[in-house]
MMTF fields as JSON, N, C-alpha, C and O atoms, coordinates in Angstrom:
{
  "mmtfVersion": "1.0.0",
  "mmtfProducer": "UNKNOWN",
  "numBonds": 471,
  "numAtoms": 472,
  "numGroups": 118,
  "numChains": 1,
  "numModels": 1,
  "chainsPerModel": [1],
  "groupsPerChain": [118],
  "chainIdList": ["A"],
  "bondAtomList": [4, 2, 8, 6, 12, 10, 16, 14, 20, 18, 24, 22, 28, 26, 32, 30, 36, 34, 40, 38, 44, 42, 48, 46, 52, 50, 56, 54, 60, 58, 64, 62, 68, 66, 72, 70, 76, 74, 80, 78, 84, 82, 88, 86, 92, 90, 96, 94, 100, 98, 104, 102, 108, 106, 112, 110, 116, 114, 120, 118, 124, 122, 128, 126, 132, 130, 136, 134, 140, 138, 144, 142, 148, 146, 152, 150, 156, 154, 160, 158, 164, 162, 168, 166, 172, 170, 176, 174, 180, 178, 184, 182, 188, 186, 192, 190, 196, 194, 200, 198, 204, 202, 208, 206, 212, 210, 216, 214, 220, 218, 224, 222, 228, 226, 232, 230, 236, 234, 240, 238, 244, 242, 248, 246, 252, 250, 256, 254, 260, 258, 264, 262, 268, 266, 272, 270, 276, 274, 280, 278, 284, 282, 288, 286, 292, 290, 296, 294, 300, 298, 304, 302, 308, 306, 312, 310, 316, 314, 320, 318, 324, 322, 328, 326, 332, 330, 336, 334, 340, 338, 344, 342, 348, 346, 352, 350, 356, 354, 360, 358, 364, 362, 368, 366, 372, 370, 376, 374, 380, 378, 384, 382, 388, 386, 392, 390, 396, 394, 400, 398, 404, 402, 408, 406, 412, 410, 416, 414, 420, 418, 424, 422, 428, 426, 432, 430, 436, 434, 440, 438, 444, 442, 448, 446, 452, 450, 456, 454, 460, 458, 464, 462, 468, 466],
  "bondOrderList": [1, 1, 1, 1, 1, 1, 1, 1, 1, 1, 1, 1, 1, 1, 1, 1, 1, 1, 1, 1, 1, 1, 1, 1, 1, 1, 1, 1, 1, 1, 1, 1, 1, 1, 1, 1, 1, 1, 1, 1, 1, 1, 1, 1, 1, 1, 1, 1, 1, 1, 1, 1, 1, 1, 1, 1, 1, 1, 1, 1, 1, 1, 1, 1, 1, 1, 1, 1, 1, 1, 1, 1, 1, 1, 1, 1, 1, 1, 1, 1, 1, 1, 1, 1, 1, 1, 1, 1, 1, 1, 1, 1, 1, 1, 1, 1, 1, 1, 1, 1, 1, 1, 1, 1, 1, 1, 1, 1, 1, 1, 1, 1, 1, 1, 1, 1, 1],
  "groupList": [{"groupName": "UNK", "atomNameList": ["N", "CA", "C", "O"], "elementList": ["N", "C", "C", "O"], "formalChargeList": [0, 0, 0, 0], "bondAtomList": [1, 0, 2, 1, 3, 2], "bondOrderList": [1, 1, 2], "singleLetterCode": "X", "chemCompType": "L-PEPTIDE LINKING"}],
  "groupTypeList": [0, 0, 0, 0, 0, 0, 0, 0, 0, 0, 0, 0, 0, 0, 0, 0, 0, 0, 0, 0, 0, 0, 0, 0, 0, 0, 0, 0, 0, 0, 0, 0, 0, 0, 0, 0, 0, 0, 0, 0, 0, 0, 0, 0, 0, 0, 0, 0, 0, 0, 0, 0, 0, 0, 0, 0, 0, 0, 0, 0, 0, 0, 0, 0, 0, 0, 0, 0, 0, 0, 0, 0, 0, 0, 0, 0, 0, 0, 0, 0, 0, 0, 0, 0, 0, 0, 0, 0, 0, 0, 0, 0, 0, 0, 0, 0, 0, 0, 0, 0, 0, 0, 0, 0, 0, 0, 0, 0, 0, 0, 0, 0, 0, 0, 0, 0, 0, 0],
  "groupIdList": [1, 2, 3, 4, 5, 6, 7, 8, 9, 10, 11, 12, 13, 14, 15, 16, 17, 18, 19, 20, 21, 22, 23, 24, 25, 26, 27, 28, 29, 30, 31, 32, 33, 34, 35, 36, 37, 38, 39, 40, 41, 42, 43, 44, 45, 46, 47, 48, 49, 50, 51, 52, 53, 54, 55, 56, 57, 58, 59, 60, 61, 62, 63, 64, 65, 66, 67, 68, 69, 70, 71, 72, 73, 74, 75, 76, 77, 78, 79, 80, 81, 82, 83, 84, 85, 86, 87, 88, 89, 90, 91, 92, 93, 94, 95, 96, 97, 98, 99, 100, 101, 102, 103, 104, 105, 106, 107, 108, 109, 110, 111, 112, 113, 114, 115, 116, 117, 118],
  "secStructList": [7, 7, 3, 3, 3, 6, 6, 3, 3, 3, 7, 7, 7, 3, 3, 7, 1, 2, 2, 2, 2, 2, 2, 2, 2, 2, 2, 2, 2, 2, 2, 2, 2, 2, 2, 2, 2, 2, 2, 2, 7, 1, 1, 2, 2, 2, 2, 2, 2, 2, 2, 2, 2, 2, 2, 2, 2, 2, 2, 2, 2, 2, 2, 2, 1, 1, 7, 7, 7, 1, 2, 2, 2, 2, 2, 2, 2, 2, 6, 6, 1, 6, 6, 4, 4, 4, 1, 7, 2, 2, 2, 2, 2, 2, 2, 2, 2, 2, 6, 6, 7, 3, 3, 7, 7, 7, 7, 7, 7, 7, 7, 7, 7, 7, 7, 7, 7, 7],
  "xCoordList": [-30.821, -31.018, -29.816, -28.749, -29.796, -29.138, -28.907, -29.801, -28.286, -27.673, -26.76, -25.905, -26.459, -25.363, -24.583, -25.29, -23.09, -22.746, -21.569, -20.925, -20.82, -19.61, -18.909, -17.775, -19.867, -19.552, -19.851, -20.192, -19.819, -19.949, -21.109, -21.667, -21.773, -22.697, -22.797, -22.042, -23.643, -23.539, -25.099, -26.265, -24.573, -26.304, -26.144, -27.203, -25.72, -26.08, -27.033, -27.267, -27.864, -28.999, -28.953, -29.948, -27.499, -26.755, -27.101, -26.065, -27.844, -27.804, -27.233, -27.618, -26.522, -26.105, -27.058, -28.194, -26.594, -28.055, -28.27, -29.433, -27.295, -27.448, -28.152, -29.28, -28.291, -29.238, -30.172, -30.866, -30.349, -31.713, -32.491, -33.698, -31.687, -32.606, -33.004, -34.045, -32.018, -32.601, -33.481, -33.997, -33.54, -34.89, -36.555, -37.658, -36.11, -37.479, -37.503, -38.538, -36.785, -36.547, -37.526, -38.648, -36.918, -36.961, -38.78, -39.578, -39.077, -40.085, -41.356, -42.542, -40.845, -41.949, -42.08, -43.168, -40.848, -41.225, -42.178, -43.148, -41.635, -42.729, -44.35, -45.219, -44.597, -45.698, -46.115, -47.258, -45.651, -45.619, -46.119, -46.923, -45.531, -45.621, -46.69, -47.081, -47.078, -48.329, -49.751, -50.698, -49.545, -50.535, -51.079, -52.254, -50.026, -50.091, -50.254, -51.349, -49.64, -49.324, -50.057, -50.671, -50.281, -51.115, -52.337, -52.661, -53.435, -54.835, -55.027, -55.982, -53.846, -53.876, -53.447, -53.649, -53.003, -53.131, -54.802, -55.588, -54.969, -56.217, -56.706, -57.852, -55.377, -55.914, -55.316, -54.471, -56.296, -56.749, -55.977, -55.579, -55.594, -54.131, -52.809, -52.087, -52.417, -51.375, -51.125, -50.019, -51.758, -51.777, -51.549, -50.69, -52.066, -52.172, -50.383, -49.543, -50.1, -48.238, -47.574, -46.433, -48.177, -47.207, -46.888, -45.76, -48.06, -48.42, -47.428, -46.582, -47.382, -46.919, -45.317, -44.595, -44.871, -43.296, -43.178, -41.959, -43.611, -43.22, -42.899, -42.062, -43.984, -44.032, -43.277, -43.01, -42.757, -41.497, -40.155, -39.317, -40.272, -38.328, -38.546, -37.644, -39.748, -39.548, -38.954, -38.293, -39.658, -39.825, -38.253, -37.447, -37.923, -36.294, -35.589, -35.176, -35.409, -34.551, -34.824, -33.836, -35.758, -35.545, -35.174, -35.123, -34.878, -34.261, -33.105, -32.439, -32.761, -31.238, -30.678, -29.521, -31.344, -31.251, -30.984, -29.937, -31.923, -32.488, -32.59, -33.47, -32.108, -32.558, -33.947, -34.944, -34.206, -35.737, -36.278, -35.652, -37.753, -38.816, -39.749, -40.249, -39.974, -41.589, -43.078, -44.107, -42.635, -43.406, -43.376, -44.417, -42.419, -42.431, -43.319, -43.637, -43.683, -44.026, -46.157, -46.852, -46.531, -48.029, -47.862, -48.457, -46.928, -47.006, -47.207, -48.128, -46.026, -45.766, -47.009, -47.16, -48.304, -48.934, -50.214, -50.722, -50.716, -51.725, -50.955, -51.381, -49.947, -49.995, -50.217, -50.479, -50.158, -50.638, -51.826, -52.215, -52.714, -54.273, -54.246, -53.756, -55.039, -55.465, -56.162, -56.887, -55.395, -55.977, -55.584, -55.384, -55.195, -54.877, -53.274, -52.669, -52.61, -51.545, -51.774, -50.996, -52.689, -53.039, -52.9, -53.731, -52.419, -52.33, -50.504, -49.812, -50.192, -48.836, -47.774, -46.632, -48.532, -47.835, -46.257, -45.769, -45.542, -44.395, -43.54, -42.529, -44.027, -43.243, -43.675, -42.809, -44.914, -45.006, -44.151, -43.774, -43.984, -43.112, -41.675, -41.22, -41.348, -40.009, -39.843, -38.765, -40.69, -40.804, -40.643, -39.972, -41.691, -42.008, -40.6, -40.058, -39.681, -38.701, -37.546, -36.563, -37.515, -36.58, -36.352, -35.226, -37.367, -38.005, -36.981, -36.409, -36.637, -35.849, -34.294, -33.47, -34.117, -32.582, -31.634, -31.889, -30.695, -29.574, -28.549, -28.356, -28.021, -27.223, -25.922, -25.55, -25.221, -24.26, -22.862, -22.327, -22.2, -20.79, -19.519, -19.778, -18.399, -17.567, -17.367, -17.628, -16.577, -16.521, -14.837, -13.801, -15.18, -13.661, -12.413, -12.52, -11.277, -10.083, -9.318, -9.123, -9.066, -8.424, -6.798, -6.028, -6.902, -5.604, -5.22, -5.82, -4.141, -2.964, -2.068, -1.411, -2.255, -1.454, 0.244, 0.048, 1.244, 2.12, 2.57, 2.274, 3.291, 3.611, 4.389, 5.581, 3.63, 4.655, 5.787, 5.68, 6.997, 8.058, 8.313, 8.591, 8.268, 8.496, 10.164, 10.593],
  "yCoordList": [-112.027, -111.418, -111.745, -111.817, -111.93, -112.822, -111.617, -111.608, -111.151, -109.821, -110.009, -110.618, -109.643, -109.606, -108.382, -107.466, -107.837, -106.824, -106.831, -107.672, -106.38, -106.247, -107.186, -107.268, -108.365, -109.732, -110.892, -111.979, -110.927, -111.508, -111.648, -110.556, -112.701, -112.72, -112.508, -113.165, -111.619, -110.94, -111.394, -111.266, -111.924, -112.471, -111.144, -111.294, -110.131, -109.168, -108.668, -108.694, -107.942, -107.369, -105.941, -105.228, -105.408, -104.329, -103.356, -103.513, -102.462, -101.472, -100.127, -99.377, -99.548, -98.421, -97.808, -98.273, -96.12, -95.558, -95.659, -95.619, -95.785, -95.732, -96.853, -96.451, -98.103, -99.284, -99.479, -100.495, -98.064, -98.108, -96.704, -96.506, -96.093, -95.241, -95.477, -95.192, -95.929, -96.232, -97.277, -97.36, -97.977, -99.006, -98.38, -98.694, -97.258, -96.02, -95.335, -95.567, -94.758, -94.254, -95.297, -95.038, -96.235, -97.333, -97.344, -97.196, -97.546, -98.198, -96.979, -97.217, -95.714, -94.846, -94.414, -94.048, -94.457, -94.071, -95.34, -95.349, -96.171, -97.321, -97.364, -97.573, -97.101, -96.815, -95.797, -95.75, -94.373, -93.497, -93.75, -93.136, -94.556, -94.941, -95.884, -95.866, -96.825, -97.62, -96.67, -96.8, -95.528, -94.936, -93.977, -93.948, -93.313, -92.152, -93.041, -92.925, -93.75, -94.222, -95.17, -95.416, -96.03, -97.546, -97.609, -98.287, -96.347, -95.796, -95.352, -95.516, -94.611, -93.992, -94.722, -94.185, -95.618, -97.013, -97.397, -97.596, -97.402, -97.028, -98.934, -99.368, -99.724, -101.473, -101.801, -101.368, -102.687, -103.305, -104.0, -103.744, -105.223, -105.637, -105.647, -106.644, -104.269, -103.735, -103.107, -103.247, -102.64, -101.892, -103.095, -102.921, -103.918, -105.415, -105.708, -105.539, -106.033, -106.461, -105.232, -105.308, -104.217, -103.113, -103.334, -103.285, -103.569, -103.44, -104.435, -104.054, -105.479, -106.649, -106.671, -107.098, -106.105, -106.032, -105.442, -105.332, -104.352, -103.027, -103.631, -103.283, -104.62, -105.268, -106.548, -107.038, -107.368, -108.642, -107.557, -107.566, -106.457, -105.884, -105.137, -104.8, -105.021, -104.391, -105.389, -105.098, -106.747, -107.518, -107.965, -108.175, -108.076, -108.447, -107.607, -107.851, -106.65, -105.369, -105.07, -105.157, -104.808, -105.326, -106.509, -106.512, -107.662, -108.826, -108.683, -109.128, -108.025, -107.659, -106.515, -106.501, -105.716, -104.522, -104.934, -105.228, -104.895, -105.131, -106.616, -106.82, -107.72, -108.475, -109.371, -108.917, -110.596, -111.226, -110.502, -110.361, -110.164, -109.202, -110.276, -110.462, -110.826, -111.14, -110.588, -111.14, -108.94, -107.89, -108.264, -108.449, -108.331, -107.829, -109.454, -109.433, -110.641, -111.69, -111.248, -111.481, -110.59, -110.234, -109.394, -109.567, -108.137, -107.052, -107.583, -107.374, -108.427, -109.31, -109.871, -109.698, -110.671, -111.44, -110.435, -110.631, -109.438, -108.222, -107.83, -108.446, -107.001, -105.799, -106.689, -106.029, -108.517, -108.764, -109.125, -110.035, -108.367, -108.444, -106.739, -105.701, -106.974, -105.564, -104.776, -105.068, -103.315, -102.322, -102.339, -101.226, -103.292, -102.866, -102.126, -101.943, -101.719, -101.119, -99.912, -99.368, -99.499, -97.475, -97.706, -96.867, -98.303, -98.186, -98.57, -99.401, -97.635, -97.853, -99.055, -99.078, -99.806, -100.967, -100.989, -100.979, -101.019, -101.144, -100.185, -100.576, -98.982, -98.126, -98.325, -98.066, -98.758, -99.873, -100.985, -101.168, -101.599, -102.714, -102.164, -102.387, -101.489, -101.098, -100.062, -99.935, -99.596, -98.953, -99.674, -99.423, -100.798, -101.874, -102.524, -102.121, -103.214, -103.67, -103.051, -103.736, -101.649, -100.96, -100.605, -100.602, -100.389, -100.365, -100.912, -100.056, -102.443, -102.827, -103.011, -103.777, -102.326, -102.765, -102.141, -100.95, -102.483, -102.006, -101.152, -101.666, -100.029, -99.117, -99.922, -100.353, -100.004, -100.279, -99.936, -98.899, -100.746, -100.225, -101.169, -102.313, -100.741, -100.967, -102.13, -102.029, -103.725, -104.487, -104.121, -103.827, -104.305, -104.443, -105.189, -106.24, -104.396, -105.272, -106.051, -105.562, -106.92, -108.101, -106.982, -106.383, -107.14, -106.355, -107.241, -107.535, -107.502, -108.633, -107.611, -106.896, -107.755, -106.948, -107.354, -108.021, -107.261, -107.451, -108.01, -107.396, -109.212, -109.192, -108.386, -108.094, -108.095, -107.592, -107.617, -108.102, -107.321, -107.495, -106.818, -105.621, -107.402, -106.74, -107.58, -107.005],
  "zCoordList": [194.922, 193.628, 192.768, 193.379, 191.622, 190.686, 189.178, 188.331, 189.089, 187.891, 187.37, 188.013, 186.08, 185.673, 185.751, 185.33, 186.213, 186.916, 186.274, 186.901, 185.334, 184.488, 184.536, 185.008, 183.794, 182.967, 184.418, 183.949, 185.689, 186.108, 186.943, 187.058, 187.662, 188.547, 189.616, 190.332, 190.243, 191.441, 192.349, 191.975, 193.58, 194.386, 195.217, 195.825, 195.649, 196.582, 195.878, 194.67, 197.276, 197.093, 196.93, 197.058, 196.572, 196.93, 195.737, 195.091, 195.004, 194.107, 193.851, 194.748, 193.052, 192.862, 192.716, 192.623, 192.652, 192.481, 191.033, 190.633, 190.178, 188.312, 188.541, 188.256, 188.89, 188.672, 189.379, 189.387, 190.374, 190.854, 190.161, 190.025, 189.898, 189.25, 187.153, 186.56, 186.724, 185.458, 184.92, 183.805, 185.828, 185.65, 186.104, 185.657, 187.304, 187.44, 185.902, 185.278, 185.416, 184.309, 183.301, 182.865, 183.143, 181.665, 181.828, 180.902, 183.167, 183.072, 183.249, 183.02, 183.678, 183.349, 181.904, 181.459, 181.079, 179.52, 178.984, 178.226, 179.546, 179.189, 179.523, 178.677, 181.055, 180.807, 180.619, 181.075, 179.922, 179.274, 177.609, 176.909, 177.428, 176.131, 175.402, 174.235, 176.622, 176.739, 176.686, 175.91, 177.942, 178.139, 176.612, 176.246, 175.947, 174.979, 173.918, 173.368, 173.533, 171.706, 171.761, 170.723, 172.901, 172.579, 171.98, 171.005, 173.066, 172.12, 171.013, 170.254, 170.873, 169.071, 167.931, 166.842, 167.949, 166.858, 166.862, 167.789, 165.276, 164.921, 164.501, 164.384, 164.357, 163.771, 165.78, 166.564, 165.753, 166.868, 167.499, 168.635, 166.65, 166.819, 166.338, 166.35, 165.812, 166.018, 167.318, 167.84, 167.709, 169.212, 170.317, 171.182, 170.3, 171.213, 170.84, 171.725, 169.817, 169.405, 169.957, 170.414, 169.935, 170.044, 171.734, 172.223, 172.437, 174.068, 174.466, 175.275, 174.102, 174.035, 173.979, 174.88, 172.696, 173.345, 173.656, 173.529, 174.331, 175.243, 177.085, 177.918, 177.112, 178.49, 178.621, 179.718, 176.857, 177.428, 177.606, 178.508, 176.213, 176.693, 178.253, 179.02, 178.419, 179.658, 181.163, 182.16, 180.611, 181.916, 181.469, 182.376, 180.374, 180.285, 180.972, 182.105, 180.413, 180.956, 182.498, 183.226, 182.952, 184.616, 185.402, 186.632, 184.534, 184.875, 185.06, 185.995, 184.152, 183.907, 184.566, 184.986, 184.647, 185.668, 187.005, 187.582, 187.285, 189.079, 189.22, 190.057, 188.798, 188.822, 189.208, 188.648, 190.087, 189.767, 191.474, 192.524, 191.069, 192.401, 192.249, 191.14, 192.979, 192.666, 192.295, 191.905, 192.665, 192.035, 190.44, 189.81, 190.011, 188.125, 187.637, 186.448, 188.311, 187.664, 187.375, 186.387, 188.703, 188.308, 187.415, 186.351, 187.606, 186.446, 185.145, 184.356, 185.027, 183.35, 182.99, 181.78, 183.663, 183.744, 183.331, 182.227, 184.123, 184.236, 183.013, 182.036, 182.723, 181.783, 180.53, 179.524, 180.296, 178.862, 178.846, 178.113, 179.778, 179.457, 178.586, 179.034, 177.076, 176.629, 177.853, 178.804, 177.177, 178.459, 179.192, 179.678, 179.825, 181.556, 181.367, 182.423, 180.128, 180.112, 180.647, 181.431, 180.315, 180.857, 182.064, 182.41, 183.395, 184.394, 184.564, 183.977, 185.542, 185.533, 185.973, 186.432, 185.678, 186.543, 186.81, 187.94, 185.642, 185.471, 186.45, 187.035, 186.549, 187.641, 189.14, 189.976, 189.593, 190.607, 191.225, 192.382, 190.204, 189.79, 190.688, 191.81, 189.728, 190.297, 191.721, 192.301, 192.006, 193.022, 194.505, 195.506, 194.102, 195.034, 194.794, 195.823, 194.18, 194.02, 194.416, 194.698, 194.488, 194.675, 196.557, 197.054, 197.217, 198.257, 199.325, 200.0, 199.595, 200.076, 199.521, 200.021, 198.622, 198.137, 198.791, 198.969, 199.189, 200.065, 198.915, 197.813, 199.214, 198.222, 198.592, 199.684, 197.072, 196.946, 197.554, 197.163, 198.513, 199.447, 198.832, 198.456, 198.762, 198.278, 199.511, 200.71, 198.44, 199.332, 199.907, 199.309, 201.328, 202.163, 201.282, 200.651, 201.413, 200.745, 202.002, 203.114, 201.712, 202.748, 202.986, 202.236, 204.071, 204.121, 205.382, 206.416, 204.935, 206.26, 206.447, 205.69, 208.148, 208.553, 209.163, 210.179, 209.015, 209.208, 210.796, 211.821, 210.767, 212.466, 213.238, 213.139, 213.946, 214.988, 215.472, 216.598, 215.216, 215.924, 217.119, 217.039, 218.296, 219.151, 220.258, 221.259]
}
């Protein structure tokens, strides 16, 4: 897994809980937001644009989050069919992604230990 982690790039598969839990967060207001506001837009395709960037900043922002799942590539793919937003994908997504991630441990500091004089 490939993230950006305070300016630099990080391949561990290692998550804090702040970057495992605010991408659950991001992505239930999202499909929160799909489900409630998307039907009540009354022009047809305004609602379709609206659906639409709700599911690229989403698929960004879990890129960047959690970095790449192979879960989030069907989500991205399904949630830009109209309609199929009312189903939660996105918190799926991350659920399923989150599933195997190892919690974040502080890496070991190299510590040299002094010789022995004996």
């Amino acid at each position: 897994m490939i993230s950006p982690i305070r300016g630099r790039w990080s391949k561990s598969k290692a998550l804090s809980p702040m970057r495992k839990n605010l991408p659950l967060i991001l992505a239930i207001a999202a499909d929160g937001l799909q489900l409630l506001v998307t039907p009540l837009i009354p022009v047809a395709g305004v609602g379709i644009f609206f659906d639409a960037a709700i599911d690229v900043s989403m698929a960004v922002t879990l890129l960047l989050l959690v970095g790449f799942h192979w879960a989030f590539i069907p989500t991205f793919l399904v949630e830009l069919i109209p309609g199929v937003g009312l189903v939660p994908l996105w918190t799926l997504a991350v659920l399923l992604a989150g599933k195997n991630a190892k919690p974040e441990r502080d890496e070991p500091k190299n510590v040299t230990s002094a010789p022995s004089q004996e």
